[in-house]
TIVEX-589985 format. One record per residue (C-alpha): x, y, z; residue number from 0. Coordinates in nm, 4 decimals. Example, Ala and Ser with C-alpha at 12.3 -4.5 7.8 and 13.67 -1.06 7.14 Angstrom:
% residues 2
+----------+----------+----------+-----+
!        X !        Y !        Z ! num !
+----------+----------+----------+-----+
!   1.2300 !  -0.4500 !   0.7800 !   0 !
!   1.3670 !  -0.1060 !   0.7140 !   1 !
+----------+----------+----------+-----+
END
This chain:
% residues 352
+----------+----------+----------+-----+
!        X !        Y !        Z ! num !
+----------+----------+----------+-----+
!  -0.8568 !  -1.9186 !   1.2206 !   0 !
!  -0.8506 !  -2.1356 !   0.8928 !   1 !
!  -0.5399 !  -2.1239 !   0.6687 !   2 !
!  -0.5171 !  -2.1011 !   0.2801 !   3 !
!  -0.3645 !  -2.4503 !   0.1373 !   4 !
!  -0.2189 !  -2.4633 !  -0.1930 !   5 !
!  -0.5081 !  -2.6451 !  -0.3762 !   6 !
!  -0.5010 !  -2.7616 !  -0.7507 !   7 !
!  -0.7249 !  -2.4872 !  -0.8579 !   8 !
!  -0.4742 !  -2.2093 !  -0.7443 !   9 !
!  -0.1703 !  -2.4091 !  -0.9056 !  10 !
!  -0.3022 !  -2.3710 !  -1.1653 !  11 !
!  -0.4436 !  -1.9911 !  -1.1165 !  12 !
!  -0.0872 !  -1.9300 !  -1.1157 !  13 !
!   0.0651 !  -2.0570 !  -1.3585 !  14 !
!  -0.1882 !  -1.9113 !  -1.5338 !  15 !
!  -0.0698 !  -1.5560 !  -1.4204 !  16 !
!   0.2900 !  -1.6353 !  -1.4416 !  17 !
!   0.2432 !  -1.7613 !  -1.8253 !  18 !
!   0.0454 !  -1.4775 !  -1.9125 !  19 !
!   0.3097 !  -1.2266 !  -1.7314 !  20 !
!   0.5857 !  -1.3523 !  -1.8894 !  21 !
!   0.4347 !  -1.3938 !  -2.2780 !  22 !
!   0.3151 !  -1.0197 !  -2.1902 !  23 !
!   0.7023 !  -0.9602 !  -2.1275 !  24 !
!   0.7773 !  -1.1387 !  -2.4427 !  25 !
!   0.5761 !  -0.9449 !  -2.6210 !  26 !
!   0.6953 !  -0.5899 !  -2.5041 !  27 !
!   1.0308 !  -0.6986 !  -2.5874 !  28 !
!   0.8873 !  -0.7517 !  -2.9290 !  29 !
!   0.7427 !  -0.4501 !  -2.9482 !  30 !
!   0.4069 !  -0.6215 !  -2.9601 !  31 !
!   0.1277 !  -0.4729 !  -2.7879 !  32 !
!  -0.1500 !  -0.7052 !  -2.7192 !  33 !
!  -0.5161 !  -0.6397 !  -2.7713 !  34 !
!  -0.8176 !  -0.7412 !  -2.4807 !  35 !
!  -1.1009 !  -0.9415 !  -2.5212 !  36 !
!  -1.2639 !  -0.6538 !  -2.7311 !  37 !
!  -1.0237 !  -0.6673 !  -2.9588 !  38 !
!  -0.8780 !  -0.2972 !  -2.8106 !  39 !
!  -0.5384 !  -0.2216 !  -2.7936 !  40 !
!  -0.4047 !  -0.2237 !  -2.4233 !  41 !
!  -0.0655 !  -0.0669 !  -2.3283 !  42 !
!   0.1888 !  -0.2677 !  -2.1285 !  43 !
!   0.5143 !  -0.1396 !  -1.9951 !  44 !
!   0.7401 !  -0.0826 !  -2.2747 !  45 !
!   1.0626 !  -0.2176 !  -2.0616 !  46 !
!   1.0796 !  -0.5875 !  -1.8800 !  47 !
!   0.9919 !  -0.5877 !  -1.4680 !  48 !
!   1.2217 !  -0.4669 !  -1.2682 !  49 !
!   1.3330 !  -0.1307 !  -1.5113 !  50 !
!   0.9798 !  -0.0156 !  -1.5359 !  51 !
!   0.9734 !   0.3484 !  -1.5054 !  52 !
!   0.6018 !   0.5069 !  -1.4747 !  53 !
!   0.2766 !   0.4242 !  -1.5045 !  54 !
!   0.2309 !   0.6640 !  -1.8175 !  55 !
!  -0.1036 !   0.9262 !  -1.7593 !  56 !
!  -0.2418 !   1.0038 !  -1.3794 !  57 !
!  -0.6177 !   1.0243 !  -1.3715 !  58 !
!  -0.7950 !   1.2567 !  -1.1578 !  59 !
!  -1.1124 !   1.1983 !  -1.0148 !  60 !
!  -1.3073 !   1.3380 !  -0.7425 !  61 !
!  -1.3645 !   1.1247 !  -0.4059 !  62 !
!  -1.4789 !   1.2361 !  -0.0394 !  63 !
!  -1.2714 !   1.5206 !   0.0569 !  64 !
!  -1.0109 !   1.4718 !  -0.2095 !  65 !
!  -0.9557 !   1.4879 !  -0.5952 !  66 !
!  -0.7266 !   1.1814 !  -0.5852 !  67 !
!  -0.4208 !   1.1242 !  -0.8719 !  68 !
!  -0.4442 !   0.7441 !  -0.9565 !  69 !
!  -0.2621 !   0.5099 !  -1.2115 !  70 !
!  -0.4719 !   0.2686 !  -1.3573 !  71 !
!  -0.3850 !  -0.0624 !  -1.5361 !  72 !
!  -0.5481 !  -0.3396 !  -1.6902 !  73 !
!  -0.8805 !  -0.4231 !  -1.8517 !  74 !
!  -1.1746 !  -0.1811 !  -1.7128 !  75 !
!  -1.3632 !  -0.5031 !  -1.6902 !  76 !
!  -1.1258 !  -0.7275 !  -1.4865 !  77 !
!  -1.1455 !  -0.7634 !  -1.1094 !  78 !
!  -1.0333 !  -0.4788 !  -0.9064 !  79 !
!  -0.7381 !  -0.4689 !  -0.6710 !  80 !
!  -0.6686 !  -0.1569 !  -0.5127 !  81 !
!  -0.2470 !  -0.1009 !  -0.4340 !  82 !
!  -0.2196 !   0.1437 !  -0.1645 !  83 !
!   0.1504 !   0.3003 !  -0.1166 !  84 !
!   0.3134 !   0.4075 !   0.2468 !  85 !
!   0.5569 !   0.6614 !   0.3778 !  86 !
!   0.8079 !   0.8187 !   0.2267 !  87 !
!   0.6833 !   0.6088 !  -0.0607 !  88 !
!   0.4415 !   0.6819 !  -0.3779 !  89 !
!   0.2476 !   0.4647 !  -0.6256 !  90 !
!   0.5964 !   0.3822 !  -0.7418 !  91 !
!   0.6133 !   0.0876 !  -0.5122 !  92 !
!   0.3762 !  -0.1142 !  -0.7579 !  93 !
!   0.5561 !   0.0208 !  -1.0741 !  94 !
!   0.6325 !  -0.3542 !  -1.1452 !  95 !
!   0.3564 !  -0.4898 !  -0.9689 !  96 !
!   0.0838 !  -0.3218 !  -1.1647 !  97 !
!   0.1765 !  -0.4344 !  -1.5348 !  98 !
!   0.1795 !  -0.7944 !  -1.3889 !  99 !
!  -0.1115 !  -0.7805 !  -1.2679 ! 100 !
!  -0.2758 !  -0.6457 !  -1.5842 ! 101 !
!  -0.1651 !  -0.8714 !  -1.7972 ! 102 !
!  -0.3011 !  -1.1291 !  -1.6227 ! 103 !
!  -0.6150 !  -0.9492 !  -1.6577 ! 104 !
!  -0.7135 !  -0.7437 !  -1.3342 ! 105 !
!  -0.7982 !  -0.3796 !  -1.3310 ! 106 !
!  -0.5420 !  -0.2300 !  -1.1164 ! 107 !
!  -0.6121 !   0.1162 !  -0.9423 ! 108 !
!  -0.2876 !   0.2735 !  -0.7554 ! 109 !
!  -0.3933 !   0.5954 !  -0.5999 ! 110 !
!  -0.1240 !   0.9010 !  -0.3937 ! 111 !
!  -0.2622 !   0.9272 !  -0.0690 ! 112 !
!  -0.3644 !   1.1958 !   0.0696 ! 113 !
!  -0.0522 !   1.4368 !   0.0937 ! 114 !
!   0.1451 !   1.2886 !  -0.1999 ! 115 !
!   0.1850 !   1.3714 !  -0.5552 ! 116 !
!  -0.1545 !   1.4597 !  -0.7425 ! 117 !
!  -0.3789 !   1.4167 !  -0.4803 ! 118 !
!  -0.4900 !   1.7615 !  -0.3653 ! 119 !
!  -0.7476 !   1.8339 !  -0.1244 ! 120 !
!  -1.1053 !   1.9946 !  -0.2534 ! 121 !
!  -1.1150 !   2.2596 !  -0.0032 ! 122 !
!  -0.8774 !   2.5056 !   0.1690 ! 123 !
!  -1.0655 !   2.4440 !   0.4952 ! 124 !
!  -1.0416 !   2.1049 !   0.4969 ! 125 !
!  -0.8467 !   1.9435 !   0.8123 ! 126 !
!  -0.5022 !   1.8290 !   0.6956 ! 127 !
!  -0.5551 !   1.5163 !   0.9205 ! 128 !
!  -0.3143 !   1.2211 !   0.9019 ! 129 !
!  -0.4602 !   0.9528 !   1.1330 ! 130 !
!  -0.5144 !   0.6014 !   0.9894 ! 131 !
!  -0.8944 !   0.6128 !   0.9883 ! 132 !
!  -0.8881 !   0.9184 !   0.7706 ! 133 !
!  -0.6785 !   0.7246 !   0.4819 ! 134 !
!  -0.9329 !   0.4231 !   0.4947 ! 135 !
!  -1.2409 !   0.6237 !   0.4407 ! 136 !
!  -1.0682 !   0.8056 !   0.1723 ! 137 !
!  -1.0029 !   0.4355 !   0.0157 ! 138 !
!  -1.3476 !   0.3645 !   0.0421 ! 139 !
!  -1.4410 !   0.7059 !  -0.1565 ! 140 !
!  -1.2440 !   0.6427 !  -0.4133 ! 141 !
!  -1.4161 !   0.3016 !  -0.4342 ! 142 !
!  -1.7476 !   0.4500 !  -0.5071 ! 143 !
!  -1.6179 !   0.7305 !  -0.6763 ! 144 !
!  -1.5077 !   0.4719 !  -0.9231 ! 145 !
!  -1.8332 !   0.2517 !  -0.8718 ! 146 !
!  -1.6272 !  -0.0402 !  -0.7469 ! 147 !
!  -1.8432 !  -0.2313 !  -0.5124 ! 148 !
!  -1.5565 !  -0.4746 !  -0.3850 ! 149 !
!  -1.2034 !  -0.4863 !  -0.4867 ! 150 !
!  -0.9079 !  -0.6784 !  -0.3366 ! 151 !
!  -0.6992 !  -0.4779 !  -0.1219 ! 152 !
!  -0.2902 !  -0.4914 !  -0.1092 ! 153 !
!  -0.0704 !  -0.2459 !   0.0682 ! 154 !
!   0.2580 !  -0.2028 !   0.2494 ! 155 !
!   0.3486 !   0.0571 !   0.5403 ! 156 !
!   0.0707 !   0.3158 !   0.5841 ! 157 !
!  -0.1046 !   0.1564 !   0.2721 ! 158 !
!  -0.1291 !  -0.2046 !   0.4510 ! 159 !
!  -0.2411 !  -0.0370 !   0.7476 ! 160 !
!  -0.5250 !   0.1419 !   0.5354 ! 161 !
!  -0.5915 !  -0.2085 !   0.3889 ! 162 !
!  -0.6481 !  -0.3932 !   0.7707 ! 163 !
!  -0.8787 !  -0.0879 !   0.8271 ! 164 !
!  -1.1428 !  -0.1686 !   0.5336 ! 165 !
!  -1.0756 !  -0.5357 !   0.5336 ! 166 !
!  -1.1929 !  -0.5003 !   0.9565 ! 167 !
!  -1.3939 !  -0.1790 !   0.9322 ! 168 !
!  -1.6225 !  -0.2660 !   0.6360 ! 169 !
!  -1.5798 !  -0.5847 !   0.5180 ! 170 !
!  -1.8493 !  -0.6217 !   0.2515 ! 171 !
!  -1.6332 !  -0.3673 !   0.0324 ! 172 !
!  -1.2881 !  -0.5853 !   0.0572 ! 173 !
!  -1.3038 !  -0.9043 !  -0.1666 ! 174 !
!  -0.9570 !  -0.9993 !   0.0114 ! 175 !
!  -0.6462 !  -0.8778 !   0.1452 ! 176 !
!  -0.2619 !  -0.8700 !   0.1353 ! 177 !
!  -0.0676 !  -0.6499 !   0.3745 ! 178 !
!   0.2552 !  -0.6316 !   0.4109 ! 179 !
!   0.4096 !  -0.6829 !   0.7471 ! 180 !
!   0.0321 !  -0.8161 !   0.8691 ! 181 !
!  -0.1989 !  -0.6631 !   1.1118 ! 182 !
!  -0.0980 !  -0.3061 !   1.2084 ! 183 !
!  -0.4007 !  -0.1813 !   1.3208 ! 184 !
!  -0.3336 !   0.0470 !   1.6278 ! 185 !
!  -0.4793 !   0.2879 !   1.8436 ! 186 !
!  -0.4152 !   0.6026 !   2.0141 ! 187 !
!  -0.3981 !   0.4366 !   2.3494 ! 188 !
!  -0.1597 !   0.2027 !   2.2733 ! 189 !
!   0.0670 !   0.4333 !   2.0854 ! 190 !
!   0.0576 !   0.5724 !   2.4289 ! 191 !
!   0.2708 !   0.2740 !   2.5939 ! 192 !
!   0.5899 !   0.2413 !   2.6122 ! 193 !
!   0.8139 !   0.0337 !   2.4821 ! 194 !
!   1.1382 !  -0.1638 !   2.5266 ! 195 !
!   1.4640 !   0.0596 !   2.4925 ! 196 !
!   1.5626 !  -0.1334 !   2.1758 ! 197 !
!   1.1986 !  -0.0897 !   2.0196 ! 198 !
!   1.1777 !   0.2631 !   2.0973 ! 199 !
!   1.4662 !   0.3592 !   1.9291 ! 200 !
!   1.3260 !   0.2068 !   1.6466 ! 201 !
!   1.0612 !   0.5049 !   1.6017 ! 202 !
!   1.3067 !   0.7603 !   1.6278 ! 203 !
!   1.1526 !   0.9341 !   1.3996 ! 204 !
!   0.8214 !   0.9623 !   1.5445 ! 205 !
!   0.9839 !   1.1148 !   1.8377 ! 206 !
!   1.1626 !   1.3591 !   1.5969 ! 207 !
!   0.8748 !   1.5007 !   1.4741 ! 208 !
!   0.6897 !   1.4847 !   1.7603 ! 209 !
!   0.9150 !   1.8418 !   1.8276 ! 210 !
!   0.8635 !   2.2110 !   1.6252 ! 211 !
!   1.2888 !   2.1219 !   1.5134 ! 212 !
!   1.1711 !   1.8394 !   1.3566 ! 213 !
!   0.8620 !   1.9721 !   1.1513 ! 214 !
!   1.1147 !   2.2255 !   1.0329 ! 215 !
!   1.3554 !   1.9410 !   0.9817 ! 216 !
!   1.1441 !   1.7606 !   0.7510 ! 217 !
!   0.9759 !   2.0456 !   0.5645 ! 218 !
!   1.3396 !   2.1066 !   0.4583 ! 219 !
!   1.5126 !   1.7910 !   0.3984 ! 220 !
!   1.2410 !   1.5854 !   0.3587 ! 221 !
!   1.4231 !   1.4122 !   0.0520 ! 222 !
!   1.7290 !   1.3501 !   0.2115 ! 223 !
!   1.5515 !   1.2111 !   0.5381 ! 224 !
!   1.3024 !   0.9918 !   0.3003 ! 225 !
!   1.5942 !   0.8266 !   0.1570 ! 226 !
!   1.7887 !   0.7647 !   0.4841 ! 227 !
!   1.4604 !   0.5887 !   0.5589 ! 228 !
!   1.4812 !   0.4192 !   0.2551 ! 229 !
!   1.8305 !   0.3094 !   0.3426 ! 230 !
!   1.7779 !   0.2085 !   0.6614 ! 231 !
!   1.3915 !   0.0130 !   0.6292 ! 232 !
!   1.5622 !  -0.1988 !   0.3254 ! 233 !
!   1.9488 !  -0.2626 !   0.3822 ! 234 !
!   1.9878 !  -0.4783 !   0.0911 ! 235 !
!   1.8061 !  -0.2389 !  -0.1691 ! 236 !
!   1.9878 !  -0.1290 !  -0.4026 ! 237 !
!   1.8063 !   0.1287 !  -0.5530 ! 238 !
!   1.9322 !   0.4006 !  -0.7549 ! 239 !
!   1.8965 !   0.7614 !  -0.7285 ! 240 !
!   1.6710 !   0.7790 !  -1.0384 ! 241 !
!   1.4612 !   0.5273 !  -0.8849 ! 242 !
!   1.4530 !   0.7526 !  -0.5550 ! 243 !
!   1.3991 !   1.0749 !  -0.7751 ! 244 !
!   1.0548 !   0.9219 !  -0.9213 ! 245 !
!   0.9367 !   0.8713 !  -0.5934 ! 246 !
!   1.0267 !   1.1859 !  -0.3915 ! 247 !
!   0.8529 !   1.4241 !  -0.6785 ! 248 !
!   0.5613 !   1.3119 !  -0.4954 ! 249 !
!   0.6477 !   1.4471 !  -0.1326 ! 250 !
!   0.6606 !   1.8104 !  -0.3247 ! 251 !
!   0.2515 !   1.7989 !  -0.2740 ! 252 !
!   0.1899 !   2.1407 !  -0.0563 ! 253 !
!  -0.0230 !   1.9283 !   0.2058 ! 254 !
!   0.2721 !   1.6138 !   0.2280 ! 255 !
!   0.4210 !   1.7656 !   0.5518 ! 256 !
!   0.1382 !   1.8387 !   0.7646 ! 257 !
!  -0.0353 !   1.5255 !   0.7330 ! 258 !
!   0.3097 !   1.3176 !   0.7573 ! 259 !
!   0.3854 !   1.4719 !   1.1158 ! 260 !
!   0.0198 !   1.4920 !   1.1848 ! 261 !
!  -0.0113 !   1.1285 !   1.1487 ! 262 !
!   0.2599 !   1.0079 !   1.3667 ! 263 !
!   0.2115 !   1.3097 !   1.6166 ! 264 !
!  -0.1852 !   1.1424 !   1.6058 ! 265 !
!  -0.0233 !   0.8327 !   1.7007 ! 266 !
!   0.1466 !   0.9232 !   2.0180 ! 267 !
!  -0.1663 !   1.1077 !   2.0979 ! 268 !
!   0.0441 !   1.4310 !   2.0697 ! 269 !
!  -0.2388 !   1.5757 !   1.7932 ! 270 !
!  -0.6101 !   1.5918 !   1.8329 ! 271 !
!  -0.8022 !   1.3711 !   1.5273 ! 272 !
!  -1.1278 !   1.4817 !   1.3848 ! 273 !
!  -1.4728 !   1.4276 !   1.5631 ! 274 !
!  -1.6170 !   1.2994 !   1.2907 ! 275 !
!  -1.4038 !   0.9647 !   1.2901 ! 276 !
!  -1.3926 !   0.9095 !   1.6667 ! 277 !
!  -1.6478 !   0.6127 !   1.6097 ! 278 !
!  -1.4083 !   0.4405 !   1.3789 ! 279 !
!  -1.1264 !   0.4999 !   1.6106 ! 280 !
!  -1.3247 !   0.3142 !   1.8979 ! 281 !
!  -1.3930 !   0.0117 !   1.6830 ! 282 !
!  -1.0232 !   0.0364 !   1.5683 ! 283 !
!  -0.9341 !   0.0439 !   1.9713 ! 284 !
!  -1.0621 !  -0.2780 !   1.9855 ! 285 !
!  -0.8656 !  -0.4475 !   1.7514 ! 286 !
!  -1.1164 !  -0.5954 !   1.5641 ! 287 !
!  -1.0876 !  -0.9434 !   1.3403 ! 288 !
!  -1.0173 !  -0.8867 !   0.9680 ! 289 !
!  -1.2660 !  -1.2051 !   0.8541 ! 290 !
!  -1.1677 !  -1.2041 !   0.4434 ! 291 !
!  -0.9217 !  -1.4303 !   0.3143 ! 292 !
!  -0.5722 !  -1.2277 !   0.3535 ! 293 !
!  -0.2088 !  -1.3350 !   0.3203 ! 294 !
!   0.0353 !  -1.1553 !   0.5229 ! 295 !
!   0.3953 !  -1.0874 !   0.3222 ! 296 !
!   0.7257 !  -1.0120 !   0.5296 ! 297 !
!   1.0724 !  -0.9530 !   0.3569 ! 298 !
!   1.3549 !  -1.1590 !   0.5676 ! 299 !
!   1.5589 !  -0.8013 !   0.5355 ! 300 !
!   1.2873 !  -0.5981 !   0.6875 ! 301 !
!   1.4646 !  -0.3244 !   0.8730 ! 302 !
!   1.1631 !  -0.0918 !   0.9935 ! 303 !
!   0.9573 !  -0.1458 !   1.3135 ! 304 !
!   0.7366 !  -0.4579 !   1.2454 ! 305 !
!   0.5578 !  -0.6867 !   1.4185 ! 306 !
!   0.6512 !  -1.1030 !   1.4663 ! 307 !
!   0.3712 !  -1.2973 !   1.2554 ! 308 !
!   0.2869 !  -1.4497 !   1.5599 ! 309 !
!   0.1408 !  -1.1749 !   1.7428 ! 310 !
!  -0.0948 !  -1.0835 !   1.4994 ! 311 !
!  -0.1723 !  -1.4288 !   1.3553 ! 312 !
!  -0.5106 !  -1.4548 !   1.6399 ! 313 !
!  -0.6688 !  -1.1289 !   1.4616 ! 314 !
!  -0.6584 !  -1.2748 !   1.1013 ! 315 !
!  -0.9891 !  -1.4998 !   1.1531 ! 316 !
!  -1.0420 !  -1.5873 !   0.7634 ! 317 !
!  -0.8580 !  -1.7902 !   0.5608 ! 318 !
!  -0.5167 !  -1.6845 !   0.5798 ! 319 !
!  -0.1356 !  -1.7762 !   0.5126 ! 320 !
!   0.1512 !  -1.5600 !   0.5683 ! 321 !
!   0.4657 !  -1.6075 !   0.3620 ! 322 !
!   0.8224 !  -1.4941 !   0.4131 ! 323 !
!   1.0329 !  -1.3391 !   0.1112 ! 324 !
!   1.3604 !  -1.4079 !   0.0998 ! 325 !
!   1.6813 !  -1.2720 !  -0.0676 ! 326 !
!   1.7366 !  -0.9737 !   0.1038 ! 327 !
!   1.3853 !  -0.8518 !   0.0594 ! 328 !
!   1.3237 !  -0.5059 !   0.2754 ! 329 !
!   1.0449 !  -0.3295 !   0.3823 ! 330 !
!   0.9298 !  -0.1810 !   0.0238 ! 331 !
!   0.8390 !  -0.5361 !  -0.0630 ! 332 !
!   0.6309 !  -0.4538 !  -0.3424 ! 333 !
!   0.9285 !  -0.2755 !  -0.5147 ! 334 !
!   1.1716 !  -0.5001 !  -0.4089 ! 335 !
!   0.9565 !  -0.8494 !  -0.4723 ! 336 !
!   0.6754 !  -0.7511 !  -0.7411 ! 337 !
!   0.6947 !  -1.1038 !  -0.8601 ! 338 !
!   0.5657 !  -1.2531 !  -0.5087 ! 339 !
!   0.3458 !  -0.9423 !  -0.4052 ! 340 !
!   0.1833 !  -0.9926 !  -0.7707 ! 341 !
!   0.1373 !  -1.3730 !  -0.6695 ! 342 !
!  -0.0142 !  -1.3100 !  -0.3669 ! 343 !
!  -0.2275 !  -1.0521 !  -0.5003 ! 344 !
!  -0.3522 !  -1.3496 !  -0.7256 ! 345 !
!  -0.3646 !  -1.6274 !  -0.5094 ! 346 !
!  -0.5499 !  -1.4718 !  -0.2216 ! 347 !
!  -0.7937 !  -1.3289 !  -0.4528 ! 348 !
!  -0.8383 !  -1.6627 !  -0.6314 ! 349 !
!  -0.9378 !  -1.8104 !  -0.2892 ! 350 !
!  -1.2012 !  -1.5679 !  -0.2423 ! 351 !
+----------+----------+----------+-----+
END
């Protein structure tokens, strides 16, 4: 396992990014709107990081089984990180991250998963399956729907998880990785074990809607349950309700329901997957080594289930760091840190 030392070259890679962020800051508050190397206007937020509000149009396109909403930022040209979002988030998590990133030059796609916001399914027949291998090759569709051969990879919650599965699954197609709360591949089996009494009650949820009451429960208050989450996975976050209200318009998607309780009834091997990914989810039972370069992000007020660095640490065979954000930092790290989860975005994919 090699580990990613702060050389010279990515100093100065950052202070190239944070220069460029903040004169791109400057100039919003300016009401100057910069032009790229073609001499094209390109739109930036119109408020500083930390207020930003939306990414402005969703794009549509078609990919595997989906026609998949996306945000897109940056210079078509620049290298491609893809920002993948968990539950009960939406693309909302990057709303800071993303204008950073483009202004340091990156193209920066943001996509709803499956089950959120514009992301509909093509057909009506189409399995409404939730299991993690499902949500990677649907990252890897959009990829070539897109014509991106490789792209860095960043994600927190089910969106990291997504990430570990292309960075392990195909490698070729991930120029590097960060993931929140580090390796978190998994496997029906093991969701099969239990666990310690503490840990357990941990995933109460899971076990709530692992029951018909709590289907129903979450079909109806799915808002007020996504923000308890919200509450409880980042103590210190204090978000507002408008920020809430942005990101719960997404869990109004007709198909948001099944595949949330599909994908955690999957887990506990409660739900049946689909045939055609049972090879992935052998080589995912293995636990297989993610070889890029990756850095692993934690927040030091992480309040949902995660695992210790150390336990995962063995499976990141590349070159790797993993960095702890403090301040109060909870598990919507993105959101909550866009400033380091922008850096790390850069750094690990200046390494590469």
């Amino acid at each position: 396992m090699g580990e990613i030392r702060t050389s010279g070259d990515i100093d100065e890679h950052r202070r190239r990014f944070i220069a460029t962020a903040a004169g791109a800051v400057a100039a919003v508050q300016l009401g100057i709107v910069p032009a790229n190397a073609q001499g094209t206007p390109r739109q930036l937020s119109t408020i500083r990081p930390g207020t930003n509000t939306s990414f402005g149009t969703i794009r549509q396109i078609d990919a595997g089984v989906l026609s998949v909403g996306y945000a897109e930022a940056g210079p078509a040209d620049g290298p491609p990180v893809l920002l993948l979002h968990g539950w009960p988030y939406d693309i909302h998590t990057y709303v800071d991250v993303a204008p950073l990133l483009a202004s340091a030059g990156y193209r920066v796609i943001i996509p709803y998963l499956r089950g959120y916001g514009a992301t509909r399914f093509l057909s009506s027949d189409t399995v409404r399956n939730g299991q993690p291998s499902a949500l990677a090759v649907d990252a890897v569709a959009l990829m070539d729907a897109l014509k991106i051969e490789r792209a860095t990879l960043a994600g927190c919650d089910w969106g990291a998880r997504t990430a570990d599965i292309v960075a392990a699954l195909w490698p070729e197609r991930c120029k590097a990785l960060v993931s929140v709360s580090g390796y978190l591949i998994g496997s029906q089996e093991a969701g099969r074990m239990p666990l310690p009494p503490k840990a357990e009650l941990e995933w109460w949820y899971q076990f709530y809607f692992a029951t018909d009451r709590g289907r129903a429960g979450y079909d109806k208050y799915r808002r007020e349950f996504a923000k308890l989450i919200w509450r409880l996975a980042s103590p210190k976050w204090d978000f507002d309700d408008a920020t809430f209200a942005r990101s719960a318009a997404a869990f109004d998607n007709p198909d948001h329901v099944n595949i949330v309780i599909h994908n955690y009834r999957w887990r506990l091997g409660l739900a049946e997957g689909e045939p055609k990914y049972d090879g992935l989810e052998q080589r995912l039972a293995a636990f297989p080594a993610i070889t890029v370069s990756t850095i692993t992000l934690e927040g030091d007020a992480n309040g949902a289930p995660h695992p210790d660095p150390s336990a995962y640490a063995k499976k990141l065979s590349g070159k790797y760091e993993h960095r702890l954000i403090t301040g109060g930092i909870g598990h919507n790290l993105p959101q909550e840190a866009p400033q380091a989860f922008a850096e790390a975005v850069v750094d690990v994919t200046a390494e590469s």
